[in-house]
N, C-alpha and C positions, 0 to 999 in steps of 0.2 A: 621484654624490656620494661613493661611496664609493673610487672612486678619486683623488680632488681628496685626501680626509683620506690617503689612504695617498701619495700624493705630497708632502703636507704632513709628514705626519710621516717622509718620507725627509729631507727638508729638513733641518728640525730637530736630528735625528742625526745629520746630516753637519753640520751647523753647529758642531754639542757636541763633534766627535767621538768621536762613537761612532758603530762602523759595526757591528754588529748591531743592525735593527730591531725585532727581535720585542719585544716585550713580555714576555710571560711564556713561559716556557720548562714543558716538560714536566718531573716533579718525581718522584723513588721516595718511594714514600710505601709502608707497611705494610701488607700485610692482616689483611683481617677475620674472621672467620668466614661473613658475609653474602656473601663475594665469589669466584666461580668458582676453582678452583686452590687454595683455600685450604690444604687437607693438602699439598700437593706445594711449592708455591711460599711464600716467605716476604714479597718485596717485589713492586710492580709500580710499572710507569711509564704512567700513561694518558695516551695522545694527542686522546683524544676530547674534552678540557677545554680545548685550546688553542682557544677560542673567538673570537680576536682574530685570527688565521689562517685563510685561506679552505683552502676543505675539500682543495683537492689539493694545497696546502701541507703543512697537516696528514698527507694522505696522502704525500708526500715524505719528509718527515722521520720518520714511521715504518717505512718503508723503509731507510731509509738511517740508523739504528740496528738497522735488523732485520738489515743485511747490516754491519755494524759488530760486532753479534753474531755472528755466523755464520762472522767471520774472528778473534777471539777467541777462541771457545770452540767453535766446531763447530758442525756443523750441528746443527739441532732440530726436531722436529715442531711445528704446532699443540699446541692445550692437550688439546684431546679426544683427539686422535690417540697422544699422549705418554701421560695416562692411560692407554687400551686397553692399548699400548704393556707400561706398567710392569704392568700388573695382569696381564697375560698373559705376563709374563716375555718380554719379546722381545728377541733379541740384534743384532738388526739396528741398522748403526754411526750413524744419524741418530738413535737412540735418545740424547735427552740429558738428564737431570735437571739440568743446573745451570743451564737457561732454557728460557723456552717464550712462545707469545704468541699471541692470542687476538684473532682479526681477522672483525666478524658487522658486523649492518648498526648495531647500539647500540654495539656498545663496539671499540676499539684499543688494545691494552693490549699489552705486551712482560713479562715477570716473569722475577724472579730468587729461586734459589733460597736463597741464603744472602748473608753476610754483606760477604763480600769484593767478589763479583760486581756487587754495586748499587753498592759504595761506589768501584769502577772505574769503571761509568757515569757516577756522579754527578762522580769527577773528569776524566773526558774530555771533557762535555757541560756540567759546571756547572749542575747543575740543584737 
């Protein structure tokens, strides 16, 4: 069934012309204090909400802005790893405060530290 709807709404978009299918797109949105990173990082981008994408989709395209990043701005650790990292003063060159992402069995998140950084993703990706 759920391939008939996803054939269907290829359809569709190709009819409209539009050829991106997705629906909704991953989105930088602000953190909270409730939410992991929060001292270090200022924005994040969660891919765990793209709900209308099956899950190795999902996983695709968190990839493939993780390496979008990584040719940007440098490589980065994980978020915990990047913590330790910073807290122990470490000079090692994957050490990178202006992104970090956060990949467990609940969440997929990518974050950004500042201002300029998100508002680069958000015009490369339109989200």
């Amino acid at each position: 069934m759920a391939v008939q709807d996803r054939a269907r709404r290829k359809r569709f978009f190709i009819h409209y012309g539009v050829e991106d299918m997705k629906l909704e797109s991953a989105k930088v949105k602000r953190m909270d204090r409730r939410m992991a990173g929060h001292g270090l990082m200022k924005y994040h981008v969660d891919f765990s909400v793209l709900f209308r994408l099956p899950l190795n989709e999902r996983i695709e395209e968190f990839y493939r802005v993780l390496r979008w990043c990584e040719t940007q701005y440098g490589p980065s650790r994980p978020l915990n790893d990047l913590q330790d990292a910073l807290r122990y003063k470490s000079t090692a060159s994957d050490v990178n405060p202006k992104w970090t992402w956060l990949r467990d069995e609940f969440r997929t998140k990518i974050m950004f530290a500042d201002t300029e950084t998100a508002a680069h993703y958000t015009l490369v990706f339109g989200a």
